[in-house]
GUDO-147350 format. One record per residue (C-alpha): z, y, x. Coordinates in steps of 0.001 Angstrom, whole numbers, padded with zeros to 6 digits, always signed. Example, Ala and Ser with C-alpha at 12.3 -4.5 7.8 and 13.67 -1.06 7.14 Angstrom:
+007800-004500+012300;+007140-001060+013670;
This chain:
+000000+000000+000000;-000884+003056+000933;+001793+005714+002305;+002639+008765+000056;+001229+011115+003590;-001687+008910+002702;-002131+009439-001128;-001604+012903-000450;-003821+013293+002294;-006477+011159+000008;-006012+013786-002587;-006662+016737-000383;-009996+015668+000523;-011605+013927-002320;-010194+016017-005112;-010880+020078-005942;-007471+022598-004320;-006901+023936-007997;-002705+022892-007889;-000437+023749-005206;+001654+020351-006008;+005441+019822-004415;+004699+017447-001717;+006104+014095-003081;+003922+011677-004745;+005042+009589-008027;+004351+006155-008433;+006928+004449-010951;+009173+006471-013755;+011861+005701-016316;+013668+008452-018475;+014329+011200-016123;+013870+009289-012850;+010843+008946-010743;+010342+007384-007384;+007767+007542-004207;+005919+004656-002699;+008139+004166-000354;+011519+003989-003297;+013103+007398-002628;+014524+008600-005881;+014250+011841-007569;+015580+013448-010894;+012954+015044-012640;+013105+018574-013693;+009730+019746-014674;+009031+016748-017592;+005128+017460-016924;+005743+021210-017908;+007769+019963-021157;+005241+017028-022045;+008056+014355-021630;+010536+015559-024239;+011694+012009-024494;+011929+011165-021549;+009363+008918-018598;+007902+005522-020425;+010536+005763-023435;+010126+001904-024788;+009599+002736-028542;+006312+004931-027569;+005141+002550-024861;+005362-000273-027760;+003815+002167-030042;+000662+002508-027480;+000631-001873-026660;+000672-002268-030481;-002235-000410-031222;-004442-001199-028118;-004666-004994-029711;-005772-003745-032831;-008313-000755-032251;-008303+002285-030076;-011141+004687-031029;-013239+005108-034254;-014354+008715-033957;-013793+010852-036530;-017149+009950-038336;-014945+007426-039337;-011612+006987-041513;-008910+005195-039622;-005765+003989-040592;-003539+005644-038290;-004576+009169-038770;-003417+009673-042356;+000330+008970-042224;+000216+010929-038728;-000809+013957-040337;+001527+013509-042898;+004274+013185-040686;+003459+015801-038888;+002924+018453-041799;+006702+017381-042688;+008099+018119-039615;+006514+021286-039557;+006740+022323-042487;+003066+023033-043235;+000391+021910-045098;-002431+020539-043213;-003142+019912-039854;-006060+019766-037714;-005835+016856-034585;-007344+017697-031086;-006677+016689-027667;-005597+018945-025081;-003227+021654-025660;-006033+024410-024694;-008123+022542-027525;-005601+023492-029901;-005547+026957-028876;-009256+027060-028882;-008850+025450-032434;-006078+028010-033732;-008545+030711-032411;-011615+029406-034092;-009471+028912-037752;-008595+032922-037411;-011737+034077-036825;-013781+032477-039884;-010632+033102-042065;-011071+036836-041030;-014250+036700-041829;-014514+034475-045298;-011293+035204-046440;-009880+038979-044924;-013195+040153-045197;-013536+040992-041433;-017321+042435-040792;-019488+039789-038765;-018458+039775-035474;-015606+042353-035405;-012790+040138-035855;-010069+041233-033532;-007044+038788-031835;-003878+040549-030420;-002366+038479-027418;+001011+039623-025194;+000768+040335-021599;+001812+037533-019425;+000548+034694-021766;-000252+031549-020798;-002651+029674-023522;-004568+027245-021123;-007408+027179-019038;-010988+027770-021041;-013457+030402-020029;-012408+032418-023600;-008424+031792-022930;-008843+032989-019362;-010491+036193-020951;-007318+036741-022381;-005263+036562-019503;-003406+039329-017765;-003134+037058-014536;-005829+037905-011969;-005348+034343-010765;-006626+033119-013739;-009427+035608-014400;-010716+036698-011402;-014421+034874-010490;-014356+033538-014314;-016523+036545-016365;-017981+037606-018084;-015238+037258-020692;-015089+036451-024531;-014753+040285-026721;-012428+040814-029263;-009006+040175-027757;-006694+042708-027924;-003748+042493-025181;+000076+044463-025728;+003509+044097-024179;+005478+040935-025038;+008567+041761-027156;+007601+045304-028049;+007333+045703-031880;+005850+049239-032011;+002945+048091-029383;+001932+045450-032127;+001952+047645-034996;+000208+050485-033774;-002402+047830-031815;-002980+046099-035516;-006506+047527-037614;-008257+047095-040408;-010381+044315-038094;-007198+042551-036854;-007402+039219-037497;-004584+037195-036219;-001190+037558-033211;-001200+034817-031094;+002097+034872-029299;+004297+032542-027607;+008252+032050-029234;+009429+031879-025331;+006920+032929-023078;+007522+029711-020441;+004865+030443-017591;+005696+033847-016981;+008800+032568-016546;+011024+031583-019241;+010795+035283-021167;+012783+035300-024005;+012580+038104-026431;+014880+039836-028334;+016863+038309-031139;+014952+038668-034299;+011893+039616-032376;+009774+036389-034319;+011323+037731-037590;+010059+041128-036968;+006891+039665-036146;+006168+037878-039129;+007473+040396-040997;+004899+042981-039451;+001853+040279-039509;+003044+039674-043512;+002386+043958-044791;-000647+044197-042553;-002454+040444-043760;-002639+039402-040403;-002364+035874-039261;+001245+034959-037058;-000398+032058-034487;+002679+030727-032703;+001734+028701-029720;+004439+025923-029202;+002963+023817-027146;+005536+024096-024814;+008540+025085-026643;+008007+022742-029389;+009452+019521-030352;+012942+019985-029766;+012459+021496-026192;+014315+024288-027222;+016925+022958-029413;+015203+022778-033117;+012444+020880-033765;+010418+024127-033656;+011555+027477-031973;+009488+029426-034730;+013197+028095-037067;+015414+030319-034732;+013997+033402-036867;+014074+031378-040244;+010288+032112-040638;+006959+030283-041042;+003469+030906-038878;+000333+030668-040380;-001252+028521-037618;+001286+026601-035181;-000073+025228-032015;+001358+021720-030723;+000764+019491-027992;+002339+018486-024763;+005358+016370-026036;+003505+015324-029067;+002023+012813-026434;+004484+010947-025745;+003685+011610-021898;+001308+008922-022365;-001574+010773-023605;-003065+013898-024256;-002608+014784-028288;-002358+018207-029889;-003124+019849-033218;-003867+022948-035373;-001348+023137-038272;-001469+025420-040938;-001487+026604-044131;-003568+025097-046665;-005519+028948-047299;-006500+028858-043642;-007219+025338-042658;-009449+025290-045622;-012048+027521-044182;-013047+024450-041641;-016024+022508-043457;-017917+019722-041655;-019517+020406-038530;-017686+023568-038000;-015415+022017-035532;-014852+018694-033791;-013292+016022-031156;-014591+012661-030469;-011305+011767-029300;-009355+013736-031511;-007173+011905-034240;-007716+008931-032497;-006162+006059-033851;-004427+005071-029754;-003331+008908-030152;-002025+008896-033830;+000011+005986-033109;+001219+007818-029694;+002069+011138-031617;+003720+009192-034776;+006428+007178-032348;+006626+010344-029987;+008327+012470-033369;+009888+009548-034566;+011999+009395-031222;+012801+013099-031217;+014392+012272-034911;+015998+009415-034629;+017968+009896-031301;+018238+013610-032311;+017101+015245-029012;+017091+019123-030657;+020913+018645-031046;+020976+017292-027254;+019024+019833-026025;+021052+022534-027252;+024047+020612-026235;+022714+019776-022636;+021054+023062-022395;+023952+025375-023072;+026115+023333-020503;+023464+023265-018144;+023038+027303-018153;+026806+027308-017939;+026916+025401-015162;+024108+027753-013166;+026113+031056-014543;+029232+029835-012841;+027551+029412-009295;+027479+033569-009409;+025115+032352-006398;+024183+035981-004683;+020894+034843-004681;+020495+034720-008704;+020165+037588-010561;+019385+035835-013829;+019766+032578-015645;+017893+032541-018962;+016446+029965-021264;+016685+028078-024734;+018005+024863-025390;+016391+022757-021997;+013807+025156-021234;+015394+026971-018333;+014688+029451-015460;+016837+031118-012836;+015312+034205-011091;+015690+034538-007582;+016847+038509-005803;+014169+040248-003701;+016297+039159-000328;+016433+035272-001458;+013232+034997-000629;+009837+032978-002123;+010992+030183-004872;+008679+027544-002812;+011021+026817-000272;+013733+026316-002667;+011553+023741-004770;+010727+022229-001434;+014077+021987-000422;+015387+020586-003898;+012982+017965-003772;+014038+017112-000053;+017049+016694-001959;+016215+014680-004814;+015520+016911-007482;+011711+018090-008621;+011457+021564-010206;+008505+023993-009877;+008553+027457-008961;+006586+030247-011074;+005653+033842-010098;+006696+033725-006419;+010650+034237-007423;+011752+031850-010504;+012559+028249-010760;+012424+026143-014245;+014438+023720-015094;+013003+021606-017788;+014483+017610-017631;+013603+015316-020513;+015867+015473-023347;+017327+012299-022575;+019493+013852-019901;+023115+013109-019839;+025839+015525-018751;+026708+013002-015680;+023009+013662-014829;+022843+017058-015040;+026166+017116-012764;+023901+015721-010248;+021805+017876-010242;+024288+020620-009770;+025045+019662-006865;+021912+019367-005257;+021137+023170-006800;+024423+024238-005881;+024023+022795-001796;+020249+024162-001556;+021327+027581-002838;+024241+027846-000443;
């Protein structure tokens, strides 16, 4: 068997330098542990950027995934199939909407959630042709596509990419008056993130949502709440979008909804807005896939039944305790939600990489964002013994 200096080296040459990975290569996993080729041991903290809610290879969704690869895996959706149905269902329950829209990827979904606004601007606001206008926050993160990099205020992510998809309008996250006066009579749908992760774990002001939907509501504008990351339990309800005891009109899922076995997201909305899609408007070989329905049905069912919102406000609030109570002078902030968790780093700490570096030297695999933040994001699954652990690694690289 190779060595992991080998698999890493064999990755460098043969595959394209978009990631800057931590330099420690996986090759078995079980709830929150992972371990090298050569059987070192390390606690993960990153969950695939929140896509392992519960936890590495949980049984129930890896018997899930067996079950239905012996009876079929892919019909297309110029088919019916008998897996799709009571996932949607399921789905619409836990979300409290109506009707729901399966793709793929979580960029899909936002590509999906962009596509639903603009035709129900058009057929059902009354939008002219072609002047339908989205509002997006500075410092998003929506995925990777040519018309979501458009919308970008990272020149990372834009810069060699043009030209750029029109009719994206961008304002300050958590700044009510920017979205109000940015809002016109063309103005067909907010797209906004509950807990804006990539930037860094930004969370807004209490009631912010609230005020949001209220705002979106008067002006017959569209709330789009992308929760592909903060959804399923990742930050304590099933849904962050229920902090503010309010309802989007289009909620983006994914990540977690896989199971960390496969890539399956969704559009979910209202019945008034998913009805503008007729056949041939839109469309996924793969998506609603019977393999992926059967994923996504045991992934929620897992998240209910060993109630992983209640243990990730549990875990989470002890967790951010824990990193308060360092009063390390090289933290000036601990923030977060339920398990989705940063700490920022002062000016004179220094880069975030060799922190990361050093935690994994250690045993413990975050990621770094923007140069001076860390995230903490472990699978729900995570015990209080476990997250003691990892204290103490945190605690001895920060020293």
């Amino acid at each position: 068997m190779p060595t992991s200096e080998e698999y890493m080296e064999m990755e460098s040459t043969y595959g394209a330098h978009n990631y800057h990975p931590i330099p420690v290569v996986i090759s078995k996993a079980e709830g929150i542990w992972v371990w090298d080729p050569e059987g070192r041991k390390y606690m993960d903290m990153l969950s695939s950027y929140s896509a392992l809610n519960q936890g590495h290879r949980h049984p129930k969704v890896i018997q899930a995934t067996v079950d239905q690869m012996d009876c079929v895996t892919l019909t297309s959706r110029a088919f019916y199939n008998d897996r799709l149905g009571p996932f949607l269902k399921l789905l619409t329950e836990v979300s409290g909407m109506d009707m729901a829209l399966p793709m793929n990827t979580g960029a899909e979904a936002v590509e999906t959630g962009i596509k639903l606004a603009r035709k129900w601007g058009y057929e059902v606001k009354g939008i002219p042709d072609n002047q339908a206008e989205i509002i997006v926050c500075e410092d998003n993160f929506h995925g990777r596509t040519t018309t979501i990099v458009g919308f970008s205020s990272d020149a990372g992510s834009r810069d060699g990419f043009g030209p750029f998809t029109p009719g994206f309008k961008m304002i300050p996250y958590n700044d009510l008056a920017a979205l109000e006066a940015a809002i016109t009579p063309n103005t067909a749908a907010f797209l906004v993130e509950p807990i804006q992760g990539e930037a860094g774990v930004i969370v807004p002001d209490d009631g912010y949502l609230k005020e949001v939907s209220r705002i979106c509501g008067e002006n017959n504008v569209l709330l789009i709440t992308d929760e592909i990351q903060t959804g399923f339990c990742r930050t304590g309800k099933m849904f962050c979008f229920e902090y503010d005891n309010i309802k989007p009109d289009i909620l983006l899922v994914g990540k977690a909804l896989g199971g960390g076995l496969m890539p399956v997201s969704a559009a979910i909305g209202s019945k008034e807005v998913m009805d503008v899609m007729k056949p041939g408007n839109h469309g996924s070989t793969f998506g609603g896939n019977p393999l992926a329905c059967a994923v996504g049905t045991a992934a929620i069912e897992v998240l209910i039944d060993e109630k992983l919102d209640v243990a990730a406000t549990e875990m989470g609030a002890y967790f951010m305790d824990q990193l308060r109570e360092m009063n390390s002078p090289k933290l000036c902030d601990v923030r977060g939600k339920g398990l989705l968790i940063a700490i920022q780093l002062t000016p004179e700490a220094g880069p975030a990489r060799q922190y990361t570096e050093a935690l994994k030297s250690n045993g413990l695999l975050a990621k770094e964002t923007h140069d001076s933040t860390i995230r903490f994001a472990p699978p729900l699954v995570i015990t209080k013994e476990e997250i003691d652990q990892a204290m103490e690694i945190i605690r001895k690289v920060l020293a």
